[in-house]
VMD Tcl script that draws the C-alpha trace (Angstrom):
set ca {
  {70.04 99.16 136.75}
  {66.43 98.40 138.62}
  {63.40 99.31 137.48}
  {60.49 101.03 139.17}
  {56.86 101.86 138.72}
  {55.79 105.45 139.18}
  {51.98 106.84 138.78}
  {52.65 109.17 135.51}
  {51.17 108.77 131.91}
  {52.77 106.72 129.30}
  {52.06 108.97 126.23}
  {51.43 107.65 122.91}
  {51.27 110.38 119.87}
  {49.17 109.08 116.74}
  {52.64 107.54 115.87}
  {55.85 107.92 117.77}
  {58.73 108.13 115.84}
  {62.15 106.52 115.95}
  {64.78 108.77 117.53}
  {66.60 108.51 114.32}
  {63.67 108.99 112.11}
  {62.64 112.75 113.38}
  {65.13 114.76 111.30}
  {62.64 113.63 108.12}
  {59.99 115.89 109.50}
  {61.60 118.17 111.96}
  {64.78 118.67 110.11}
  {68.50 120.02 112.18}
  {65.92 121.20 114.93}
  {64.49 117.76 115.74}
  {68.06 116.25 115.30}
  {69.01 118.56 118.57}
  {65.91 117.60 120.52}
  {66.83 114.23 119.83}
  {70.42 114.85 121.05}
  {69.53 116.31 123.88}
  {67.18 114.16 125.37}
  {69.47 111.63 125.50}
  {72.35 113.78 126.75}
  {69.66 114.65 129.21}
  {69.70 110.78 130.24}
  {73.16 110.66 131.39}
  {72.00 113.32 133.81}
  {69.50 111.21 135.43}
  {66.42 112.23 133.81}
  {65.57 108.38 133.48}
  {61.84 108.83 134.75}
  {61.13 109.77 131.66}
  {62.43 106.88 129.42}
  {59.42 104.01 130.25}
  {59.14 100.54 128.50}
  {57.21 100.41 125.66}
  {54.76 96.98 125.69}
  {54.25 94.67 123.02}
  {50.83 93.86 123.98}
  {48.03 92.30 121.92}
  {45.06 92.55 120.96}
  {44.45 96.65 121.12}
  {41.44 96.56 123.45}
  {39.23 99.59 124.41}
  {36.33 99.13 127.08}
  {34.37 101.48 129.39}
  {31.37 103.43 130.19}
  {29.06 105.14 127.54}
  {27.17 107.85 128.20}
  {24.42 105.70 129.93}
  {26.81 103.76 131.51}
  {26.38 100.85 130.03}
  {30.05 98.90 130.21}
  {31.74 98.46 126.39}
  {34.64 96.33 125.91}
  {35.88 95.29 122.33}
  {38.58 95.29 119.98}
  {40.10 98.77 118.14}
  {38.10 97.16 114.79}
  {34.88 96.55 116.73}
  {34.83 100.46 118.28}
  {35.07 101.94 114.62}
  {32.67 99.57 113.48}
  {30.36 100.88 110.69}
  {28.46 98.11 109.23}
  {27.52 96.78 112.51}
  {27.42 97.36 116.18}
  {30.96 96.63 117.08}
  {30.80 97.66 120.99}
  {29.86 94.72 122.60}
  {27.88 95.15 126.45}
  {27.99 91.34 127.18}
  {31.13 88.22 127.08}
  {28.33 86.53 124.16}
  {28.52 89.84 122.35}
  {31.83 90.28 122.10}
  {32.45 86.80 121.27}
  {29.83 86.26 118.75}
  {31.01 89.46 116.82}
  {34.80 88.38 116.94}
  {33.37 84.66 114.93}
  {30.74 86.65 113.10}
  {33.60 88.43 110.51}
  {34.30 87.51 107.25}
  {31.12 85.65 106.87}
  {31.33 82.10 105.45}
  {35.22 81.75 106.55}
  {35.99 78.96 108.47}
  {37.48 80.22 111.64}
  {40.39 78.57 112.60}
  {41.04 77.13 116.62}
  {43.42 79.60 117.43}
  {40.73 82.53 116.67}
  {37.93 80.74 118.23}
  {40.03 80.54 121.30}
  {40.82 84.01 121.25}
  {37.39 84.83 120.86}
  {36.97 82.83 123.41}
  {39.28 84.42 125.99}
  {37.71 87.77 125.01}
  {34.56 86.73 126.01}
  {35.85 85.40 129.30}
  {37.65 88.60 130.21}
  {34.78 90.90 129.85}
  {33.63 90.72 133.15}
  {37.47 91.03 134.87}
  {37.31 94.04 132.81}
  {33.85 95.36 133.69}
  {34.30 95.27 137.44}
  {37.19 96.91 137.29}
  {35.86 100.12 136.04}
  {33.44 101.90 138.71}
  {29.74 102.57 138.08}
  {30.02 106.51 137.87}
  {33.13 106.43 135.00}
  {31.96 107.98 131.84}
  {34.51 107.47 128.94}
  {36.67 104.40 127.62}
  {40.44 102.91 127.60}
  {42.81 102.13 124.91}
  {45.33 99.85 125.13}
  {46.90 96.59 124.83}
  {46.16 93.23 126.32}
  {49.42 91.79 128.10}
  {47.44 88.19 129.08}
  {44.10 86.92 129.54}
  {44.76 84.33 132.44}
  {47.04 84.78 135.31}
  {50.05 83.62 134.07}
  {52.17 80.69 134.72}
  {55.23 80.60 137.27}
  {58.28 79.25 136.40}
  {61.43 79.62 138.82}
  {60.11 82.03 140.94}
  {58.68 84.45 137.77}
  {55.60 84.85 135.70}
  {56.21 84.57 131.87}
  {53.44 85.99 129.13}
  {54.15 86.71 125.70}
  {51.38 88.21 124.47}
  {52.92 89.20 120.50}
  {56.09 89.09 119.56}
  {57.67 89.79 123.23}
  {58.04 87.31 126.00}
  {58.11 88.59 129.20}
  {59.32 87.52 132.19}
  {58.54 89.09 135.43}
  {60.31 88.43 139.08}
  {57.61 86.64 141.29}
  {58.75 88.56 144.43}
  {58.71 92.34 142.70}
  {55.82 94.97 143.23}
  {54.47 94.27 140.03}
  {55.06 90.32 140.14}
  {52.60 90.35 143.62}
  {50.21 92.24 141.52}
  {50.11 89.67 138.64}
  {49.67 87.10 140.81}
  {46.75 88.34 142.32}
  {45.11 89.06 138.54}
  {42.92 87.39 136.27}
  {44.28 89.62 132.53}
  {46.69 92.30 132.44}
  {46.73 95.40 130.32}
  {48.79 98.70 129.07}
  {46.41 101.71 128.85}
  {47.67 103.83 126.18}
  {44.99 106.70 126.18}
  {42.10 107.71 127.87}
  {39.18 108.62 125.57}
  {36.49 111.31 126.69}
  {32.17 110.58 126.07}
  {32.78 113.87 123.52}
  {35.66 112.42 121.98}
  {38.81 113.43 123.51}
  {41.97 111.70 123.85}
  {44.19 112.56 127.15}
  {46.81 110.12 128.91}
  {45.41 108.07 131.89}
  {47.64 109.48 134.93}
  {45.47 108.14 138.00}
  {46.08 103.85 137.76}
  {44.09 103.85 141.06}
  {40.74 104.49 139.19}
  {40.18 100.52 138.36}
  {38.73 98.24 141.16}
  {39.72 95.25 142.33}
  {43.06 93.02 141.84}
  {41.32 90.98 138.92}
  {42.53 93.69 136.50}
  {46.18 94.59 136.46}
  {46.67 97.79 134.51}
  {50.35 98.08 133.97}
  {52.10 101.36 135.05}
  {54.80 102.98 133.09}
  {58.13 100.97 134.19}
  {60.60 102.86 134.29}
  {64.81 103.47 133.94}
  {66.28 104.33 137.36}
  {69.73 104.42 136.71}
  {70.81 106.35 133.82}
  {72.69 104.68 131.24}
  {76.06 105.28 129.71}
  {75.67 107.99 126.66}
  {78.56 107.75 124.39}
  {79.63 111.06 124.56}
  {82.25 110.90 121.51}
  {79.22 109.45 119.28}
  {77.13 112.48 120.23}
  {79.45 115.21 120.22}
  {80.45 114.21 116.25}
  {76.50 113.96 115.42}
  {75.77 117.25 117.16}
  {79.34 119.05 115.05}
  {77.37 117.07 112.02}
  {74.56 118.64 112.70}
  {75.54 122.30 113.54}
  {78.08 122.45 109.90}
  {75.08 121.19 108.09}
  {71.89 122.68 109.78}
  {70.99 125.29 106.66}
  {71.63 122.73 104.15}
  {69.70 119.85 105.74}
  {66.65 122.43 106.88}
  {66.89 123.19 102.91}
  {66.52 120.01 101.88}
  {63.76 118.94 104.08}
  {62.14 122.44 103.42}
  {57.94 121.80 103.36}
  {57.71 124.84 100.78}
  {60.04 124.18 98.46}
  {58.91 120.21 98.51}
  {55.47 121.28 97.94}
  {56.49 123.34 94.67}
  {58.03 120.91 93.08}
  {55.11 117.92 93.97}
  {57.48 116.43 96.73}
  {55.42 116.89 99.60}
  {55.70 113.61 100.53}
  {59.62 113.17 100.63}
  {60.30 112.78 104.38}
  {57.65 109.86 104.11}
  {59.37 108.53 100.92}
  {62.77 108.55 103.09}
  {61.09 106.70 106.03}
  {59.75 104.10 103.95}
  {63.30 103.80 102.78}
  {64.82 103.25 105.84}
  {62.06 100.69 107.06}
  {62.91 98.89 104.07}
  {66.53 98.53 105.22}
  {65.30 96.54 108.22}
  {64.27 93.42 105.85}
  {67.71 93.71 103.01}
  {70.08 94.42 106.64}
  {70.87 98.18 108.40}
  {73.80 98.41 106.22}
  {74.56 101.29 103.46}
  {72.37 103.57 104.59}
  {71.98 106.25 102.78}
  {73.65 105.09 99.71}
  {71.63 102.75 98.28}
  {68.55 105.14 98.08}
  {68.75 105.85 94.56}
  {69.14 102.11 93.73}
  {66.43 101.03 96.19}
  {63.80 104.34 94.76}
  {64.14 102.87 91.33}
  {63.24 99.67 92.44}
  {60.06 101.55 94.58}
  {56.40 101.63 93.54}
  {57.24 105.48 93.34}
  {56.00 106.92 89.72}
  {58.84 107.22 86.92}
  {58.00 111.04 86.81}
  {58.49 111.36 90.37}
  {61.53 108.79 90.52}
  {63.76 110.94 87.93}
  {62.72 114.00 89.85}
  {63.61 113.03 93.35}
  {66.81 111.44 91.95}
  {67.92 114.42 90.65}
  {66.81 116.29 94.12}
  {69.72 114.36 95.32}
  {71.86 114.81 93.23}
  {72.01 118.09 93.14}
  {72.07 118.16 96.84}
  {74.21 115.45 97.65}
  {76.10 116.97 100.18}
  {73.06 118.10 102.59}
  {71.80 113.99 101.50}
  {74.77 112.57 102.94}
  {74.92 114.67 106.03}
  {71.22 113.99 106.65}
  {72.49 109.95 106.74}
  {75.56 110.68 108.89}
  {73.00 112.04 111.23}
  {70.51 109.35 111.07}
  {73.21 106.58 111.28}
  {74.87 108.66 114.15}
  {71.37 108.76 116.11}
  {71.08 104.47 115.46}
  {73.70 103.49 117.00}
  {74.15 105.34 120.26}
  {70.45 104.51 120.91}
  {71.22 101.29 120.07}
  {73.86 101.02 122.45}
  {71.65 102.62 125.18}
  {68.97 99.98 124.46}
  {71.33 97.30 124.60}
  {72.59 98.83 128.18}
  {68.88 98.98 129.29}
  {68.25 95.40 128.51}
  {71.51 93.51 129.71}
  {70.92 94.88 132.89}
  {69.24 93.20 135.81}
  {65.54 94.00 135.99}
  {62.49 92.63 137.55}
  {60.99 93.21 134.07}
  {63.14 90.90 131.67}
  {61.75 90.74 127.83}
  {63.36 88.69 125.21}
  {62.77 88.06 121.53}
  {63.28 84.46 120.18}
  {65.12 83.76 123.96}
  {67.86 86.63 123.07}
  {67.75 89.79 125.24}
  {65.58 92.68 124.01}
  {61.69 93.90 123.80}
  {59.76 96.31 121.59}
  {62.02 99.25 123.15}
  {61.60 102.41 125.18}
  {59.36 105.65 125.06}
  {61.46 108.46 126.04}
  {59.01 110.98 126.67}
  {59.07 114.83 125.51}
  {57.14 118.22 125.39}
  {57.83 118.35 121.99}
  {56.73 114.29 121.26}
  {57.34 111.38 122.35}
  {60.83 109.81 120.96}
  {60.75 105.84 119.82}
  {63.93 104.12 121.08}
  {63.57 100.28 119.40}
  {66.27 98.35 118.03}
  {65.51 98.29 114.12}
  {67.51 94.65 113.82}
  {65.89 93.27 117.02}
  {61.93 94.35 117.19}
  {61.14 95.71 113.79}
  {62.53 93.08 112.49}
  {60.93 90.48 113.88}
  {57.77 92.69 113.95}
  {57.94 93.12 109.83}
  {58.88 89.20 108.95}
  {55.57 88.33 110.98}
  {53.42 91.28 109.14}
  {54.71 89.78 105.60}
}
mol new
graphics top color blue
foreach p $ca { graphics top sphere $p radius 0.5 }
foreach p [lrange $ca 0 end-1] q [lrange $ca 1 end] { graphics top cylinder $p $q radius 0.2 }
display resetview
């Protein structure tokens, strides 16, 4: 499989959710958009499925309304208690050492306020004079970054990257003084809309990465999805019943699908093993109320059946997108991203009318991800 970049928007909802994880809010329905978006993948419908970056810090910078060029950090834009959206390299660096007043900072932050302050004017030239409006997104490096066997490596979280010196977008880094994802494009009134022209920026001192994309679609196990959809189509009224906003809402459980997404992310620490049946034990154990414990607990109970359909499903979902991510990253790529030197990145955005589907591998990513947040 090779990768390619093509000039289209890599959305990002408010929160994109795990391929497995939609059935909590969209019930059978979302379990069959699910399905067939992937089904739709072994039909070559790969331009769709894009890399998702690991990049850090979030970033936003651009014009205001006079404009006057703005680049800081996602805490800085928000700011209330003081002007967060710095128009200068000293701005942006004396605001980064200025929080948490009397804190000793330590040398890693003063260096990355550092680096801030030396890539806000890589990032102000590359945004024209007449632009009105600012990006969001992720910084991927601040300096060019270092070649090693004919590729450029950068890790700038949890993911290392490693990019082929000789590809399209390997020329490009070298050539580059940071490197970013744009996530969104945000309006002067407000607005938030995908960026879909990457030939707005000047110069080659900025490299805004384009979506990377699948172009050889990867092997679906068919058998896997066939007994999730049968799953799926026995249970629909039952699992649509149990998920049911109305009914959830009368009895004070409106926030159940959340309750059995915290669940699952919780699996990811104690090991992606027993899902399903181990809720009880785990919701005792939960900062859940005892009132709304014994009443949730008894929700399952008495609808155990449409319960342990609804995990069939989500288990179903895991691991042939699991096995598609593993496809996607064993195969050669001028875009190779590893985690702790094994194989694998933050995952893939698979991209749909309806939202945007999450594929990440829960035991790779998140887990790393979560034992670094702790």
């Amino acid at each position: 499989m090779r990768f390619s970049e093509i000039k289209r928007p890599l959305t990002e909802a408010a929160r994109i959710q795990h391929a497995e994880d939609i059935i909590f809010w969209e019930g059978s329905a979302g379990a069959n958009r699910v399905i067939d978006s992937i089904v739709g993948l072994t039909k070559g419908n790969t331009q769709s499925l894009t890399i998702k970056w690991d990049g850090s810090p979030a970033v936003i910078f651009g014009r205001d309304d006079s404009g006057n060029f703005v680049f800081t950090d996602k805490s800085g834009f928000v700011a209330k208690g003081y002007d967060g959206k710095s128009q200068s390299g000293d701005d942006v660096e004396k605001m980064l050492l200025s929080r948490g007043k009397g804190q000793e900072k330590s040398d890693s932050y003063k260096q990355f306020a550092g680096n801030m302050k030396q890539a806000f004017p890589v990032f102000e030239k590359a945004v024209p004079l007449e632009h009105r409006g600012y990006f969001k997104g992720d910084l991927l490096y601040f300096n060019t970054p270092q070649e090693t066997n004919g590729a450029y490596t950068f890790k700038p979280n949890i993911v290392a990257y490693t990019v082929e010196k000789n590809s399209d977008i390997g020329k490009r880094i070298s050539m580059s003084k940071a490197g970013v994802v744009i996530h969104r494009m945000v309006e002067p009134d407000g607005t938030e809309k995908p960026l879909t022209d990457y030939d707005i920026f000047e110069g080659n001192s900025l490299l805004v990465l384009p979506p990377v994309t699948a172009q050889e679609p990867p092997q679906v196990d068919m058998s896997g999805i066939d007994k999730i959809r049968a799953t799926v189509t026995k249970n629909s009224s039952a699992i649509d019943s149990l998920l049911d906003k109305q009914k959830l809402g009368q009895m004070k459980l409106t926030n159940f699908s959340d309750i059995l997404y915290t669940y699952l992310n919780s699996k990811v620490d104690s090991g992606l093993t027993n899902i399903g049946k181990d809720f009880v034990q785990w919701l005792q154990n939960s900062n859940t109320s005892g009132p709304k414990k014994e009443k949730i607990t008894n929700y399952v109970k008495e609808n155990i059946k449409a319960f342990s359909s609804l995990w069939t499903v989500v288990n179903g979902i895991m691991q042939v997108k699991d096995n598609i991510i593993d496809q996607l990253e064993n195969q050669a790529t001028d875009v190779k991203a590893s985690i702790g030197g094994k194989p694998g990145g933050e995952g893939y955005v698979l991209a749909h009318p309806g939202g945007d589907i999450k594929f990440v591998n829960r035991a790779g990513f998140s887990a790393a991800n979560r034992a670094i947040q702790r």
